[in-house]
C-alpha positions in Angstrom: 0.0 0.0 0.0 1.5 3.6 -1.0 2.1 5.6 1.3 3.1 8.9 -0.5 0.5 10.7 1.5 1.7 9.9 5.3 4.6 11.3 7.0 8.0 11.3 5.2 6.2 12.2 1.9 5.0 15.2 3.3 8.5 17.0 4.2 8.2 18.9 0.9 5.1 20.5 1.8 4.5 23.4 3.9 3.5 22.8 7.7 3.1 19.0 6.7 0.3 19.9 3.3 -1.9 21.4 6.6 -3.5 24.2 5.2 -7.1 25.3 4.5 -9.3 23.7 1.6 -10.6 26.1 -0.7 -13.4 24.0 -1.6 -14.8 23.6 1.3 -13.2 25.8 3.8 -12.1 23.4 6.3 -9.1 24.5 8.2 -5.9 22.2 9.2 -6.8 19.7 6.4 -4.4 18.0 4.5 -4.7 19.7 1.1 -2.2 17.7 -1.2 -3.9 16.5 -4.0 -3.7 18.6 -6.9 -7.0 19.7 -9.4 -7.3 21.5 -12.7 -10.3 23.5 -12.0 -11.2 26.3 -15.2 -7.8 25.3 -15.8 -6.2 26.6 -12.8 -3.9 24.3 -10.5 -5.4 24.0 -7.2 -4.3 21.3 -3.9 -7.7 20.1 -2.7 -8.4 18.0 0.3 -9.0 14.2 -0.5 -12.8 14.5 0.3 -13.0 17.5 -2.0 -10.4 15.3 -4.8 -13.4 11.9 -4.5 -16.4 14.8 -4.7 -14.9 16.4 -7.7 -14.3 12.7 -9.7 -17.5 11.5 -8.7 -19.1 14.9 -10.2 -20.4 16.9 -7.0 -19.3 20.3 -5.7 -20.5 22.2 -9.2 -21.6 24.9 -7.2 -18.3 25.1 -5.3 -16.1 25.2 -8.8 -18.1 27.7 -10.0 -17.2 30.3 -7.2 -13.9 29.7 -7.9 
């Protein structure tokens, strides 16, 4: 099982990829997955990443 998205992975990012989701606004969240949203590079959280394959959020992307 990878695990790219634990611990030692993580030194590159800032505070540990803690930051806050601009999805969904939750703070001290793990935002390291990255999104092309209107063709913009974003670093979602992994609940925001699942919504966004599975078609959900619209309303969010659109504010963005």
């Amino acid at each position: 099982m990878s695990k790219a998205h634990r611990g030692k992975g993580l030194v590159e990012h800032v505070k540990g990829g803690r930051a806050t989701c601009p999805l969904c606004k939750r703070t001290g969240i793990k935002v390291i997955y990255e999104q092309d949203i209107n063709e913009k590079k974003f670093t979602v959280c992994k609940q925001c990443k699942t919504a966004l394959a599975k078609g959900k959020l619209q309303e969010a992307v659109a504010a963005l």
